[in-house]
BAVEXDREN-313411 format. One record per residue: residue number from 1; residue in three letters; chain; x, y, z of N, C-alpha, C, O in turn. Coordinates in Angstrom, 1 decimal. Each point is the difference from the previous one (the first is absolute). Example, Ala and Ser with C-alpha at 12.3 -4.5 7.8 and 13.67 -1.06 7.14 Angstrom:
2
{rec 1 ALA A {13.2 -5.7 7.8} {-0.9 1.2 0.0} {0.9 1.2 0.0} {1.0 0.0 0.7}};
{rec 2 SER A {-1.4 1.1 -1.4} {0.9 1.1 0.0} {-0.8 1.1 0.8} {0.5 1.1 0.1}};
END
This chain:
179
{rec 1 UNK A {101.6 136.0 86.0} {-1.1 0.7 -0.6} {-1.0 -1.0 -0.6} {-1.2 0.2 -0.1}};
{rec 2 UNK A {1.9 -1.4 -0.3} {-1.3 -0.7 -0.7} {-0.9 -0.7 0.8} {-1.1 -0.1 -0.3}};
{rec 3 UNK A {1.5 -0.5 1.4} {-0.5 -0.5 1.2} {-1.1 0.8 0.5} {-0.9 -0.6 0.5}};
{rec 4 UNK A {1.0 2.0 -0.6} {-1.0 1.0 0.4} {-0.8 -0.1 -1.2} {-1.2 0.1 0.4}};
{rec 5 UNK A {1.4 -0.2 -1.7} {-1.0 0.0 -0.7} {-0.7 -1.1 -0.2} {-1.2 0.0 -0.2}};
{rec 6 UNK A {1.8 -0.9 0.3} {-0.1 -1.5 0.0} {-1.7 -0.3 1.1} {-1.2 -0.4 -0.2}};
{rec 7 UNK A {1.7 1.0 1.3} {-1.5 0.2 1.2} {-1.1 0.5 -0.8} {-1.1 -0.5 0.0}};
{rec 8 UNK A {1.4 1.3 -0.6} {-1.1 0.9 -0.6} {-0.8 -0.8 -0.8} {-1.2 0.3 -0.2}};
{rec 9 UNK A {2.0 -1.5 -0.2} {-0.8 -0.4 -1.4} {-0.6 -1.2 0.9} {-1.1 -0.4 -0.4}};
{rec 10 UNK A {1.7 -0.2 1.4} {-0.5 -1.2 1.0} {-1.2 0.7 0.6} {-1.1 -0.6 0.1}};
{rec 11 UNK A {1.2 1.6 0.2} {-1.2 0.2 1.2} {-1.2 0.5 -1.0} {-1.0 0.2 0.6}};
{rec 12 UNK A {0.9 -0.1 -1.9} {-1.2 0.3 -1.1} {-0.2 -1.5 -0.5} {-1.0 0.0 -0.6}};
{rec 13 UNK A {1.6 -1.3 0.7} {-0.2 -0.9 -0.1} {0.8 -0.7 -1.0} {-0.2 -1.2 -0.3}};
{rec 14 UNK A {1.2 1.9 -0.3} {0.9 -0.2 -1.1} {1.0 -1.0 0.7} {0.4 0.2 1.1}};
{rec 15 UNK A {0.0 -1.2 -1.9} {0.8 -1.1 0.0} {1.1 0.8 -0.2} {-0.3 1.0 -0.8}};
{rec 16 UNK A {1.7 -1.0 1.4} {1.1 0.3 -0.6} {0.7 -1.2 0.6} {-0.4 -0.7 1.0}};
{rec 17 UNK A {1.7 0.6 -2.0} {0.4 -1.5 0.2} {-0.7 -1.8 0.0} {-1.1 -0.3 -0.5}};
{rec 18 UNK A {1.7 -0.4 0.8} {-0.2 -1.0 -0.1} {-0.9 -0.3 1.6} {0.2 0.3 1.2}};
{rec 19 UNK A {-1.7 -1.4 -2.0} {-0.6 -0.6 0.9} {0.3 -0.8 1.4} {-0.2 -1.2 0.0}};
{rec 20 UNK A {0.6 1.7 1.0} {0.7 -0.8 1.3} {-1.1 -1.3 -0.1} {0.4 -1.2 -0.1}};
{rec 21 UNK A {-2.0 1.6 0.2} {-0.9 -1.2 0.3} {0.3 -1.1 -1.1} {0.1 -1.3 0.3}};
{rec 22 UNK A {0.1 2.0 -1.6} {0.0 -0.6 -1.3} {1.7 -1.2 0.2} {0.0 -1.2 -0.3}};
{rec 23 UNK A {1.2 2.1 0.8} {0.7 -0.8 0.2} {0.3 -1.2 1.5} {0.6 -1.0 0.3}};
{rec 24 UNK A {-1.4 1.8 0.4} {0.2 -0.9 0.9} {-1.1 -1.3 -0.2} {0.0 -0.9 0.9}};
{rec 25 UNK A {-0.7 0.9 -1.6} {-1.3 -1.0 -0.3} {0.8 -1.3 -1.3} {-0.1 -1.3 -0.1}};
{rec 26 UNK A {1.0 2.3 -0.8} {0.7 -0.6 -0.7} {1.0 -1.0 0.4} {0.3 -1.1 -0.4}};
{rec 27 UNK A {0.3 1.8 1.4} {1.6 -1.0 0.9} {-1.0 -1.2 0.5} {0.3 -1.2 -0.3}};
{rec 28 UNK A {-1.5 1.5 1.1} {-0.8 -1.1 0.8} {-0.4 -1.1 -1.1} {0.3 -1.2 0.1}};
{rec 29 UNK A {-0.9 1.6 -1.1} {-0.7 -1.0 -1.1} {1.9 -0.9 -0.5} {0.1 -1.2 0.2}};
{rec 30 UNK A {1.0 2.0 -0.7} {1.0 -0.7 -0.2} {0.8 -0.9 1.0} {0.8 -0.7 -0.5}};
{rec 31 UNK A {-1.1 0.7 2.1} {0.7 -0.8 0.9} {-1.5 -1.2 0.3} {-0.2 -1.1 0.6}};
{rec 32 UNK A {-0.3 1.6 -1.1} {-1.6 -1.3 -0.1} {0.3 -0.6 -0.7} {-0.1 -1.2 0.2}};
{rec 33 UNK A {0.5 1.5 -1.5} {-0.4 -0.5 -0.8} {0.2 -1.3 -0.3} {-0.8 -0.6 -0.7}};
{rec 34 UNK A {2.5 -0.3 1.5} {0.0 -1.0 -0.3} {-1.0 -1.2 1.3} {0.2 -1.2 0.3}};
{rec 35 UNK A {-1.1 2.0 -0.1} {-0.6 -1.3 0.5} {-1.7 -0.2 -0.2} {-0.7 1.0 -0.4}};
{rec 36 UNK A {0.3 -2.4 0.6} {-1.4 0.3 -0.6} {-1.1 1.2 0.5} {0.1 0.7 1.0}};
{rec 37 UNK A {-1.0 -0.7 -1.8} {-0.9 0.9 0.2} {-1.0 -0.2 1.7} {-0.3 0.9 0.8}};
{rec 38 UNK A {0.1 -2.0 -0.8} {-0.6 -0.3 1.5} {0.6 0.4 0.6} {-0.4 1.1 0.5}};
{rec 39 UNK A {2.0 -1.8 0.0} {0.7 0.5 0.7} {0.4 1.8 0.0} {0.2 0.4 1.2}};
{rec 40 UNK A {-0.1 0.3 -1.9} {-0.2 1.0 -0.3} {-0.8 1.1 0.6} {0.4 1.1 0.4}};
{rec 41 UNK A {-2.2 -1.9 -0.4} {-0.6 1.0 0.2} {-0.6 -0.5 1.4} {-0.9 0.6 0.6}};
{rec 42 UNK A {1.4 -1.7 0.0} {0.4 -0.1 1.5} {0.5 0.8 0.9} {-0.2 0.3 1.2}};
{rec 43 UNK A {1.3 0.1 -2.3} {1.1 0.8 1.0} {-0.2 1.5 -0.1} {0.6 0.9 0.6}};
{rec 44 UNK A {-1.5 -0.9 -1.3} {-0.6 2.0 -0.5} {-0.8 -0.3 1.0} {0.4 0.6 1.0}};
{rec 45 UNK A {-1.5 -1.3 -0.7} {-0.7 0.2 1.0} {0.3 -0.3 1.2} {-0.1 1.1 0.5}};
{rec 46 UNK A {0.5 -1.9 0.4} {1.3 -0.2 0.7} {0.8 1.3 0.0} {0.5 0.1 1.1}};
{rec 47 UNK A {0.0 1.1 -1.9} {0.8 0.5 0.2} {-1.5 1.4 0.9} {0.3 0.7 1.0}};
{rec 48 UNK A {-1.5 -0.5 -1.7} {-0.7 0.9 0.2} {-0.2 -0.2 1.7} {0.0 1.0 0.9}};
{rec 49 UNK A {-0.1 -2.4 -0.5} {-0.1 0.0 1.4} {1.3 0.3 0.8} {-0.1 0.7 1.0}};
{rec 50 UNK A {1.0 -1.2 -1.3} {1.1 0.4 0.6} {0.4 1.2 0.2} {0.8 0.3 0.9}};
{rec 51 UNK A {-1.6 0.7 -1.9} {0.5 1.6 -0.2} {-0.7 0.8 1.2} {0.5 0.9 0.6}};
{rec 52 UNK A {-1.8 -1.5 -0.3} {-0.9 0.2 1.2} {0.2 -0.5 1.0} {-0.1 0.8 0.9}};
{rec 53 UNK A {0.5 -2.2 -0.5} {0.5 -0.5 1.1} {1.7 1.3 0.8} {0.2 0.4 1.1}};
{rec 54 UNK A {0.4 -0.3 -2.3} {1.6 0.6 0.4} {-1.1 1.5 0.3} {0.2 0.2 1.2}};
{rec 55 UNK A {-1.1 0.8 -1.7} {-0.5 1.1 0.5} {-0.2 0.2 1.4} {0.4 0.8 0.7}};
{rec 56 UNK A {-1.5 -2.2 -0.5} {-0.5 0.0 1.1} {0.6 -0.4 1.4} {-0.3 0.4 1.2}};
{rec 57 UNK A {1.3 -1.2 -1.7} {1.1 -0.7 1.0} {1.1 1.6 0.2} {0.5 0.2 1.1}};
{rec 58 UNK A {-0.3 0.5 -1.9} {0.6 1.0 0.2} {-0.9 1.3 0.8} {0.4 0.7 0.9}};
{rec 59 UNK A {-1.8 -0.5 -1.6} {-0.5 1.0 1.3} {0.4 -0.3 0.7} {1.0 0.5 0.4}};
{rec 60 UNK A {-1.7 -2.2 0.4} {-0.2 -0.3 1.4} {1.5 0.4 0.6} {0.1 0.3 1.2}};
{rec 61 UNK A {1.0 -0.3 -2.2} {1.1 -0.3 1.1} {0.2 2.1 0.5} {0.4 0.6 1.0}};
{rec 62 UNK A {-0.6 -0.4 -1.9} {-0.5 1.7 0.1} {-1.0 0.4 0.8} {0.1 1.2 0.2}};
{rec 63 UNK A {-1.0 -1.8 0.2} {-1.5 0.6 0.9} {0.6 -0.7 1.2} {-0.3 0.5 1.1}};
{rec 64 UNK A {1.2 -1.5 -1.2} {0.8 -0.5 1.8} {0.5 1.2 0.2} {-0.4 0.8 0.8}};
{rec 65 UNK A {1.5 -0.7 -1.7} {1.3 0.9 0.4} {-0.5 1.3 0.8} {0.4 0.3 1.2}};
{rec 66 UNK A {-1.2 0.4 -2.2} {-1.0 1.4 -0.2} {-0.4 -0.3 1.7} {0.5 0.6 1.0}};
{rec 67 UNK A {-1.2 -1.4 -1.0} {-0.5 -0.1 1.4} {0.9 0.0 1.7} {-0.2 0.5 1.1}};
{rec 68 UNK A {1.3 -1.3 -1.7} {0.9 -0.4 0.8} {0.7 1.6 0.6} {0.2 0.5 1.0}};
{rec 69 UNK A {-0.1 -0.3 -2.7} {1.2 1.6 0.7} {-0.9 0.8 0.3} {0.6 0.9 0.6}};
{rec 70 UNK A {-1.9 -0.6 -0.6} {-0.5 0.5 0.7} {-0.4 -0.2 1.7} {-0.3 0.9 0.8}};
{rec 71 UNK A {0.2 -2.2 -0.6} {-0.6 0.2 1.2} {1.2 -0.4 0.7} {-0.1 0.2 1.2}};
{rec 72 UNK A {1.2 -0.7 -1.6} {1.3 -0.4 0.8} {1.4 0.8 -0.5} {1.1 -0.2 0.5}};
{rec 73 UNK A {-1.5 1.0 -1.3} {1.2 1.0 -0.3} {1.6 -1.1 -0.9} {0.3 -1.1 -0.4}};
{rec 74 UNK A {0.0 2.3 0.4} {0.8 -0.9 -1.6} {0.8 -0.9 0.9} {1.0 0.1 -0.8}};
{rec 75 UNK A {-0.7 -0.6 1.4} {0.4 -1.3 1.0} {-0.7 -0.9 0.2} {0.1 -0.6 1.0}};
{rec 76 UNK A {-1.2 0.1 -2.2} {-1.2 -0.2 0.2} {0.7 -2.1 -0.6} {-0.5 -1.2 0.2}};
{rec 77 UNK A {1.3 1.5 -0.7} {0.7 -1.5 -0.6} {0.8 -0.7 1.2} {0.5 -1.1 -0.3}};
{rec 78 UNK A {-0.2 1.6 1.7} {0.8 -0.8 0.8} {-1.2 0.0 0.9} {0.4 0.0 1.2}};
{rec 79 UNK A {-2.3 0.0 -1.3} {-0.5 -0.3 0.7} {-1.4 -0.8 -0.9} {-1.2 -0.1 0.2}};
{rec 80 UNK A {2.2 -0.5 -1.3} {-0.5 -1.5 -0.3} {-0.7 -0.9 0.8} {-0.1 0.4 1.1}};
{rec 81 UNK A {-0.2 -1.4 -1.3} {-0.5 -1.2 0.9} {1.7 -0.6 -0.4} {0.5 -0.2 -1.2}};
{rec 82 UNK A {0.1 -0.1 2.3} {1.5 -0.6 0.1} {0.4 -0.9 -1.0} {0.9 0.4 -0.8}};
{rec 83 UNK A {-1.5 -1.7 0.6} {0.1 -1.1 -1.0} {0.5 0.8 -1.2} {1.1 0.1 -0.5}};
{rec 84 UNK A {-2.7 0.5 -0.1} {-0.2 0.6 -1.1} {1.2 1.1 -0.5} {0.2 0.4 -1.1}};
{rec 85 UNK A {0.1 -0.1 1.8} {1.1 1.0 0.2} {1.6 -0.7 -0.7} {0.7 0.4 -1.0}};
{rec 86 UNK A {-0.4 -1.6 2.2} {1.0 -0.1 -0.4} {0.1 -0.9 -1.4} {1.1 0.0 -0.6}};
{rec 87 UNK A {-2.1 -0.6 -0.1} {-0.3 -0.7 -0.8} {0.6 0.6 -1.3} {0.6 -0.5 -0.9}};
{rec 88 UNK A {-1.4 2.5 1.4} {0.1 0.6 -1.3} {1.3 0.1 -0.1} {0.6 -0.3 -1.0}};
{rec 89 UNK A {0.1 0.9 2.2} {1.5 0.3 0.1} {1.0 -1.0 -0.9} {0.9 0.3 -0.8}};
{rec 90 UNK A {-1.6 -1.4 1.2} {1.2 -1.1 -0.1} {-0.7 0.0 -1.9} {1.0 0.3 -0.6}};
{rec 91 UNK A {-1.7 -0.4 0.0} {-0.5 0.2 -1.2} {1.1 1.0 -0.8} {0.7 -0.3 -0.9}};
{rec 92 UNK A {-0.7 2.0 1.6} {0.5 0.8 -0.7} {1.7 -0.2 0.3} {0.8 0.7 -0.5}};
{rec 93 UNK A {-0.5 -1.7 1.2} {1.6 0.1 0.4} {0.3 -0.4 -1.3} {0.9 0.4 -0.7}};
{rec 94 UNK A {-1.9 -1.5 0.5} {0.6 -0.9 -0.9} {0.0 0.4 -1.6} {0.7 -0.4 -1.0}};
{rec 95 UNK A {-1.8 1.5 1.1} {0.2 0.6 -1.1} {0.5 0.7 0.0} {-0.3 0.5 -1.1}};
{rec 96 UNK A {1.4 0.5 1.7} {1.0 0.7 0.0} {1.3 -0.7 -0.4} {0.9 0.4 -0.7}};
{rec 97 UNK A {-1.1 -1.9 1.5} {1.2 -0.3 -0.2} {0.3 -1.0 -1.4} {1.0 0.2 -0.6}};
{rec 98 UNK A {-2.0 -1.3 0.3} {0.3 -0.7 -0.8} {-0.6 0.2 -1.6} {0.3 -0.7 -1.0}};
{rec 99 UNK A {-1.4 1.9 1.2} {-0.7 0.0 -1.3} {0.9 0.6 -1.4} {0.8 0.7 0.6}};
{rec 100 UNK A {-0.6 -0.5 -1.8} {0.3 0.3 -0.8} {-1.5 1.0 -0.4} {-0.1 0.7 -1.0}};
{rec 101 UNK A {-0.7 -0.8 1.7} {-1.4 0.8 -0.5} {0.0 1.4 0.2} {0.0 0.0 1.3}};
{rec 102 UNK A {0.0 1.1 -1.6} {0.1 1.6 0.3} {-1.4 0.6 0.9} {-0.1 1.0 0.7}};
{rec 103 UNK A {-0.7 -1.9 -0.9} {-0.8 0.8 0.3} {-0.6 0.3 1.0} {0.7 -0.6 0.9}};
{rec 104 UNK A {-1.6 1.2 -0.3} {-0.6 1.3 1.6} {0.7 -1.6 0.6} {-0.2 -1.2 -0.3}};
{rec 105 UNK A {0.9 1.9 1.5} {0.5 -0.9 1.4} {-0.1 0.9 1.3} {0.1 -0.5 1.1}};
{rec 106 UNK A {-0.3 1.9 -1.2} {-0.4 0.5 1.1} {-0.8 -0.2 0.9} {0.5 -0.1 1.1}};
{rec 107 UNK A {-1.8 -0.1 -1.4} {-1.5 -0.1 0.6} {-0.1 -1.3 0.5} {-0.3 -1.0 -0.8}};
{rec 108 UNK A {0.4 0.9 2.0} {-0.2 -1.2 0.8} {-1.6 -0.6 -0.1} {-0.2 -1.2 0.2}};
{rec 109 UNK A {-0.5 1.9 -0.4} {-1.2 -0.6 -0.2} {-0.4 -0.9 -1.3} {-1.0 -0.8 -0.1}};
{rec 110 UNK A {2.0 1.1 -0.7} {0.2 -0.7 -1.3} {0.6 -1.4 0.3} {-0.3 -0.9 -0.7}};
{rec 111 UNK A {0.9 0.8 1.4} {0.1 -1.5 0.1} {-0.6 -1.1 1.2} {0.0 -1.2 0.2}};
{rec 112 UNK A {-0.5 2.0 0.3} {-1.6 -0.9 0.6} {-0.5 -0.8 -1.1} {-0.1 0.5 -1.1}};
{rec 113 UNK A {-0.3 -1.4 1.5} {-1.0 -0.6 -1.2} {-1.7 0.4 0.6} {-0.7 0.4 0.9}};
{rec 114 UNK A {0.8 -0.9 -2.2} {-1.6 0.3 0.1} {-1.5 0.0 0.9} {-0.9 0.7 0.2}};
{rec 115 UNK A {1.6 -3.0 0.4} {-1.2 0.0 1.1} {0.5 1.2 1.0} {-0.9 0.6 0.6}};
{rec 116 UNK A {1.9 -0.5 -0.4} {0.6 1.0 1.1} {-0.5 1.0 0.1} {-0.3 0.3 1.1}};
{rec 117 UNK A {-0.1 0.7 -2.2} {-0.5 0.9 -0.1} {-1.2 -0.3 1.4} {0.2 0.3 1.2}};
{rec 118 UNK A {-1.5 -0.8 -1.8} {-1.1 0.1 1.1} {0.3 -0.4 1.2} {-0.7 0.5 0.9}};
{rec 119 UNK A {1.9 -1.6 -0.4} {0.2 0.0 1.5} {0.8 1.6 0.2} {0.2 0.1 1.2}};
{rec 120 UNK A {0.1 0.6 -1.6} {0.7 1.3 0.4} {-1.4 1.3 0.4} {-0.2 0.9 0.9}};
{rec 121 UNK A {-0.8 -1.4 -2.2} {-0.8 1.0 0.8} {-1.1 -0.7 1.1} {-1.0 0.6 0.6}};
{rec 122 UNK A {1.2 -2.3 -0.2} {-0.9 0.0 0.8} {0.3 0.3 1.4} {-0.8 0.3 0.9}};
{rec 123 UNK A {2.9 -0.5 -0.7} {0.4 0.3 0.8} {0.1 1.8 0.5} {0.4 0.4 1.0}};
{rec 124 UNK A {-0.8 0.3 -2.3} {-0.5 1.6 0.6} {-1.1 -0.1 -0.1} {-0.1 1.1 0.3}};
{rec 125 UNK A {-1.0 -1.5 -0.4} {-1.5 0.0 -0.1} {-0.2 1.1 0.5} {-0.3 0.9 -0.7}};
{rec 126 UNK A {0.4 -0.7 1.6} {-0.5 1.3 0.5} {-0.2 1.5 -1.2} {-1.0 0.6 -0.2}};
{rec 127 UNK A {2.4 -0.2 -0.6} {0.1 0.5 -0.6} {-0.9 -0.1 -1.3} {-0.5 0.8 -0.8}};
{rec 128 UNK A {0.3 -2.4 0.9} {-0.6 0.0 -1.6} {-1.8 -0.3 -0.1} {-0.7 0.2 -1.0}};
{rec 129 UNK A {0.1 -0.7 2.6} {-1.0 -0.3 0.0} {-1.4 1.0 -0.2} {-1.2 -0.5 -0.1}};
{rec 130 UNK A {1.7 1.9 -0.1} {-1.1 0.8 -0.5} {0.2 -0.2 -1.7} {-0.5 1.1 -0.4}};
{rec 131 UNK A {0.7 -1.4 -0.2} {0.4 -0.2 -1.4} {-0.4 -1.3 -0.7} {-0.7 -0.1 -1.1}};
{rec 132 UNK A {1.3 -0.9 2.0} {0.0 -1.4 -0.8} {-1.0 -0.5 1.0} {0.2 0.2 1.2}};
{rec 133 UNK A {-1.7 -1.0 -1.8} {-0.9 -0.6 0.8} {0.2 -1.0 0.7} {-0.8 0.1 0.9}};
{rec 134 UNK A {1.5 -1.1 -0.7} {0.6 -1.0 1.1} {1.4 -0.6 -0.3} {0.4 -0.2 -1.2}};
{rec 135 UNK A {0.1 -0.1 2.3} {1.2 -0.7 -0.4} {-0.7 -1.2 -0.4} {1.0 -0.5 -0.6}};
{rec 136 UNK A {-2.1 -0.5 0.4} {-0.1 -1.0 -0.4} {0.0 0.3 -1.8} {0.6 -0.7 -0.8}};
{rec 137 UNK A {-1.6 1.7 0.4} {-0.1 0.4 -1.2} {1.2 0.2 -0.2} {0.3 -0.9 -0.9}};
{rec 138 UNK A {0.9 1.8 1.3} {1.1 -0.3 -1.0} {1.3 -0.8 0.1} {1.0 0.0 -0.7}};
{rec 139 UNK A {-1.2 -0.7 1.7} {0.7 -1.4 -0.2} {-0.9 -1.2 -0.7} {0.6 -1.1 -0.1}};
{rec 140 UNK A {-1.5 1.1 -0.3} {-0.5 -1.0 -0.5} {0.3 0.3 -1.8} {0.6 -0.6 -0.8}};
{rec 141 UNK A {-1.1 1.6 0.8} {0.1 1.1 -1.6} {2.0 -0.4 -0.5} {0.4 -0.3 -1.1}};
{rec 142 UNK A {0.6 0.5 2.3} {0.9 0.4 -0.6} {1.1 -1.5 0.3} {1.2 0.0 -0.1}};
{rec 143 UNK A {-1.8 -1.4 0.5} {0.2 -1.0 0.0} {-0.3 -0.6 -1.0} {0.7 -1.0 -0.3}};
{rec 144 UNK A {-1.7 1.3 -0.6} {-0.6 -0.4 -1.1} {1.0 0.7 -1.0} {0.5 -0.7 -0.8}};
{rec 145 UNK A {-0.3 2.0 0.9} {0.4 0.6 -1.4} {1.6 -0.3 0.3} {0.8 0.4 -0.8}};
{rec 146 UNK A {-0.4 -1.0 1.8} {1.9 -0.5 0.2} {0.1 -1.3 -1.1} {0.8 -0.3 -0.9}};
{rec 147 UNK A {-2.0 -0.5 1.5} {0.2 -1.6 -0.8} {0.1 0.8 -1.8} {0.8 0.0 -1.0}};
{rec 148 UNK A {-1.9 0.6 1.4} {0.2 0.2 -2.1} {1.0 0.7 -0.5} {0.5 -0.3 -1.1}};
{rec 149 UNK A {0.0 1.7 2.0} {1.0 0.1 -0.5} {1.5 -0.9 0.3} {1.1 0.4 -0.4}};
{rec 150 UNK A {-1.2 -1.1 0.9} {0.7 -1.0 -0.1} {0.6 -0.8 -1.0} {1.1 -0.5 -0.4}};
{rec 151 UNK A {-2.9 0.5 0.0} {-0.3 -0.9 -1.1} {0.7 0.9 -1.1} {1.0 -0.6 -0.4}};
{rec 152 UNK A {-1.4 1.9 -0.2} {0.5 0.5 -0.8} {1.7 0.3 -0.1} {0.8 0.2 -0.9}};
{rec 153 UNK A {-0.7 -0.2 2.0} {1.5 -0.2 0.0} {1.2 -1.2 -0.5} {1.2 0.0 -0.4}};
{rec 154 UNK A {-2.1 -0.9 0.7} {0.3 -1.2 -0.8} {-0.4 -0.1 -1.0} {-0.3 -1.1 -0.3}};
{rec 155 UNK A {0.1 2.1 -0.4} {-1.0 -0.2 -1.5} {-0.7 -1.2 -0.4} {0.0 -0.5 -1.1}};
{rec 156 UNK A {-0.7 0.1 2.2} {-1.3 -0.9 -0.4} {-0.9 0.8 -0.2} {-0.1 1.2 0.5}};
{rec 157 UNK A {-0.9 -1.7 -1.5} {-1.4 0.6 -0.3} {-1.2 -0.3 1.0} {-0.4 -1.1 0.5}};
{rec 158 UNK A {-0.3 2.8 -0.2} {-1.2 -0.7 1.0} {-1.3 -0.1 -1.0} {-0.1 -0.1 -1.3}};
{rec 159 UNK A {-0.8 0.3 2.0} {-1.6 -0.7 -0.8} {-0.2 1.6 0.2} {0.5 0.9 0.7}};
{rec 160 UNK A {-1.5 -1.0 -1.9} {-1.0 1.2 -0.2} {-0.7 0.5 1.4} {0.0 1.2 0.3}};
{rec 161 UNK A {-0.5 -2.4 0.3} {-0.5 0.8 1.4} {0.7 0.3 1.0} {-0.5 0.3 1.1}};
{rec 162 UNK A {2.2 -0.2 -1.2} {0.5 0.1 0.8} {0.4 0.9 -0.5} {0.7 0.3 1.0}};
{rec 163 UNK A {-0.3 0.8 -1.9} {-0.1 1.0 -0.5} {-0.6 0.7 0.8} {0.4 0.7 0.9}};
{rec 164 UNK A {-1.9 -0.9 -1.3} {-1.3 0.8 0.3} {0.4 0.5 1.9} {0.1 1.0 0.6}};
{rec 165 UNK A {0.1 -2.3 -0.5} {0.0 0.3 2.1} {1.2 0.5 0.1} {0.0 0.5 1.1}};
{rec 166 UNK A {1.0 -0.5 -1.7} {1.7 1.2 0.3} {-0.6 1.6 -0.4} {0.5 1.0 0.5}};
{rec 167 UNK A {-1.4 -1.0 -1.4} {-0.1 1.5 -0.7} {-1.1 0.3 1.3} {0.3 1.1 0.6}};
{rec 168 UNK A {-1.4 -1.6 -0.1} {-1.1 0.2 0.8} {1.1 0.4 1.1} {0.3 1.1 0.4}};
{rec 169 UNK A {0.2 -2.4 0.2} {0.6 0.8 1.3} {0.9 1.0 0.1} {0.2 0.6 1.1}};
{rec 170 UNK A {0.6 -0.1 -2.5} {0.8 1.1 -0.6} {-1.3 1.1 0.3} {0.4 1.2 -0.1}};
{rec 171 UNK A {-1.0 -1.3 0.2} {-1.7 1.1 -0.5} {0.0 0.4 1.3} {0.7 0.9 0.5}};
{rec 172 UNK A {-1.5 -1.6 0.2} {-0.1 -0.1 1.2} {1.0 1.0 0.5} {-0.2 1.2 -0.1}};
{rec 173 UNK A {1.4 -1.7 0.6} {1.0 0.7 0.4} {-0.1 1.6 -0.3} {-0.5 0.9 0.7}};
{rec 174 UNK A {1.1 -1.0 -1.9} {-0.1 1.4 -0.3} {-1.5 0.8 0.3} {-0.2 1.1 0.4}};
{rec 175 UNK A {-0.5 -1.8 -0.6} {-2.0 1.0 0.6} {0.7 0.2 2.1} {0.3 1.0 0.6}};
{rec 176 UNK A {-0.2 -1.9 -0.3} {0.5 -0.2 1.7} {0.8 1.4 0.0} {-0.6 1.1 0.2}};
{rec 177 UNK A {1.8 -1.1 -0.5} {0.9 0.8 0.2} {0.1 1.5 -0.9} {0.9 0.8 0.0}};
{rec 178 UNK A {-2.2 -0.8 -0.9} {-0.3 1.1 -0.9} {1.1 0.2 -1.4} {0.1 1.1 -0.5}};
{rec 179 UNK A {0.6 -2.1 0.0} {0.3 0.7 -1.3} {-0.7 0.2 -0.7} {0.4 0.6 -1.1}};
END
């Protein structure tokens, strides 16, 4: 019963309980806290691109799939480009077999990496070429955004204008493919 009332007072704008933003903002400022401030507000920014990079890296792997089972039917993963295929295989074997990690191991598309991603749709092009303006435009665009996220994977810091050209070609994309 209180749960039901509880809604009542959330959807008029009423706080009930404790702040989630308030505590989850709290946990982040206490696991910062012991390091300096630069370093600090590197890694807040660094963390905003990375939050964008894992979105966008995740449609794409969703606007493949989406496409795939549609025009090749849900059998649409044993008509990979072969390499790429067994690459992922041998990726998720290994996360079946050796990881202590829980998390999603189903989705064979998930362990493609990334440059792989665009050789998968240049090798359907067909399917993708009313959509995306040239295979040169998005192998050049998604050769660029592998080194950086690379880069961020390694938690190195990039330059301000390298920012700007990850969020532009993030832009791009999504205007291309309409989100």
């Amino acid at each position: 019963m209180f749960e039901a009332e509880a809604e009542t007072f959330r959807r008029a704008g009423i706080q009930i309980g404790a702040s989630t933003t308030e505590a989850e903002e709290n946990l982040l400022r206490e696991a910062l806290a012991p390091f300096g401030v630069a370093r600090r507000n590197s890694a807040l920014e660094m963390a905003r691109l990375y939050a964008v990079l894992f979105c966008f890296e995740n449609e794409l792997r969703d606007f493949i799939r989406d496409a795939l089972d549609e025009k090749e039917g849900q059998d649409w993963q044993d008509k990979l480009p072969p390499k790429i295929k067994e690459y992922a295989e041998g990726r998720r074997d290994t996360a079946f077999k050796d990881s202590w990690l829980e998390g999603e191991k189903a989705d064979l598309l998930g362990f493609v990496d990334f440059g792989q991603l665009a050789q998968i749709v240049i090798a359907k092009w067909d399917y993708f070429k009313d959509i995306i303006p040239t295979q040169h435009w998005l192998k050049q665009r998604m050769d660029e955004m592998e080194k950086a996220r690379n880069f961020i994977a390694h938690n190195r810091m990039l330059l301000p204008s390298e920012f700007q050209r990850l969020y532009m070609y993030i832009a791009d994309w999504n205007r291309v493919i309409g989100l």
